[in-house]
C-alpha positions in Angstrom: 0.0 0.0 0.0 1.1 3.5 -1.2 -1.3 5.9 1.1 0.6 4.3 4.1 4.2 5.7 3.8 2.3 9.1 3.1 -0.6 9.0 5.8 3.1 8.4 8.2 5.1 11.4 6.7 1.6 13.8 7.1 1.6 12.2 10.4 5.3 13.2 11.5 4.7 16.3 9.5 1.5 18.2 11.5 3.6 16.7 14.9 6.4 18.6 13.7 9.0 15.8 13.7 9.6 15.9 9.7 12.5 18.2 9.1 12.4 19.5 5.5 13.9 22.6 5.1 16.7 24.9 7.3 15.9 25.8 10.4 14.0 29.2 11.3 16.4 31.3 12.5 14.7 31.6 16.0 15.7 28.1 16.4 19.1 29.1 17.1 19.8 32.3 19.7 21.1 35.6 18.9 23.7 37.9 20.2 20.9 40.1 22.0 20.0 36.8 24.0 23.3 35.8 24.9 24.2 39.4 27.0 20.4 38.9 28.0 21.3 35.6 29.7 24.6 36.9 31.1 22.6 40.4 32.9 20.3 37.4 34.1 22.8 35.3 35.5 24.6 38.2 37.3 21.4 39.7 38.8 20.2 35.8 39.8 23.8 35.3 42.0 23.3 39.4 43.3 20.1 38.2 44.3 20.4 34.1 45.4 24.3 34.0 45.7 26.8 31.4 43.7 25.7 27.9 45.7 22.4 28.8 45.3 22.1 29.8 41.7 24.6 27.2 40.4 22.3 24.4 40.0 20.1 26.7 38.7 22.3 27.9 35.8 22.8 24.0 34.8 19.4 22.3 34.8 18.6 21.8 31.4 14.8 22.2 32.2 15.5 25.7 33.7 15.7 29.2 32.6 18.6 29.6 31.8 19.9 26.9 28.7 17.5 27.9 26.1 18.2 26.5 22.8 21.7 26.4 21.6 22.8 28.9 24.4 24.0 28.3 27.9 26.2 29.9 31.0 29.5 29.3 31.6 31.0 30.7 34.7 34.6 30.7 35.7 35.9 32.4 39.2 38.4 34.9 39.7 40.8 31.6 40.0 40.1 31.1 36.2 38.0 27.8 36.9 34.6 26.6 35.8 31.9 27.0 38.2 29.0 26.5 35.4 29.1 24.7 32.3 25.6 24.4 30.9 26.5 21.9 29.0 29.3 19.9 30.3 28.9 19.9 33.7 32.2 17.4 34.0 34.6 20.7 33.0 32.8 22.6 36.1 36.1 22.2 38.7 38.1 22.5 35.7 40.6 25.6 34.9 38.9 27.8 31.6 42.3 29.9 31.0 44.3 27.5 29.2 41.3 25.9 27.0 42.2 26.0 23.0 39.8 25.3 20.5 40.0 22.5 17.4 42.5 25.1 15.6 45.1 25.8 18.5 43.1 29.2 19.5 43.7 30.2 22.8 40.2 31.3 23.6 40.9 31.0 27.4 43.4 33.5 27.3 41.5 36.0 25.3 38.7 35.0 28.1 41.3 36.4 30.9 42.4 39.0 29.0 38.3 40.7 28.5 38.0 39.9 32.4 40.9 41.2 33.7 40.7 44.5 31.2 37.6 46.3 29.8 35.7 43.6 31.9 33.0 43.2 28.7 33.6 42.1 25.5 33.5 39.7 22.7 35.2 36.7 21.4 35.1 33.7 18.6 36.5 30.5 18.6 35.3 27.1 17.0 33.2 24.9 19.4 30.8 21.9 18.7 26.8 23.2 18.6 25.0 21.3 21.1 21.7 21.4 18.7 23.3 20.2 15.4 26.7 18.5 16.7 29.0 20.3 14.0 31.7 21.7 14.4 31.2 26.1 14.5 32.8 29.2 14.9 31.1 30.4 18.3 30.7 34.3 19.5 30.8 34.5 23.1 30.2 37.1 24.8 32.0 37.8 28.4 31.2 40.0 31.5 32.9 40.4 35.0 31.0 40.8 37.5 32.3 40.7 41.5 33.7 37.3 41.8 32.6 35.5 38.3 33.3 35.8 34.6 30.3 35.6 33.1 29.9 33.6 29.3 27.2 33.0 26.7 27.2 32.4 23.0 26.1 31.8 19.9 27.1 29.6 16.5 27.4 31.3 13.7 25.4 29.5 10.4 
């Protein structure tokens, strides 16, 4: 029977599990939502406190991984308090990470914390949504204690 293999893709189609075509491009985040996430991450440990907010920042059911963007946190030590997505690095030291191409990203992370205290940097990093390898914007903020990170793949 014929009508079967199509009554099956219309089926997968209206539940919105048949991918035919790119991706909208608010499937992905932008560079707006990646400060917004940051300002929301500094005010959540101003308000809550680091222990607290923590667990918070890595729950992957929570408010703050949405999509393809997530926190990462690093004290003034230069070490991973928050990876929302790999929450095996969080202990880890961030200053001497390098990307697939021998960048130094962690330095250039060190460098935006420790001068203007803001700013912006790419590297290459795998896309949690897609599993390819990207270049990644990621945008940094110090605040007290913390170094602040969020980003977004470019496509």
């Amino acid at each position: 029977m014929r009508i079967l293999p199509f009554i099956t893709a219309l089926a997968l189609l209206c539940a919105g599990q048949l991918f035919t075509g790119p991706a909208s491009a608010d499937a992905f985040a932008s560079k707006d939502d990646a400060v917004n996430l940051v300002h929301r991450a500094i005010a959540r440990v101003a308000e809550v406190g680091m222990e607290k907010a923590q667990p918070e920042f890595m729950d992957h059911g929570g408010k703050f991984i949405d999509r393809d963007l997530y926190l990462i946190i690093i004290d003034k030590d230069g070490v991973r308090v928050v990876h929302g997505q790999n929450p095996k690095l969080v202990g880890k030291t961030y200053y001497d990470a390098i990307d697939v191409n021998g960048k130094e990203y962690g330095k250039q992370v060190q460098q935006i914390a420790e001068g203007p205290g803001k700013g912006w940097f790419t590297f290459v990093f795998k896309d949690p949504i897609t599993g390819k390898l990207l270049p990644k914007e990621n945008y940094v903020e110090r605040a007290g204690d913390y170094t602040y990170l969020a980003g977004v793949y470019s496509r």
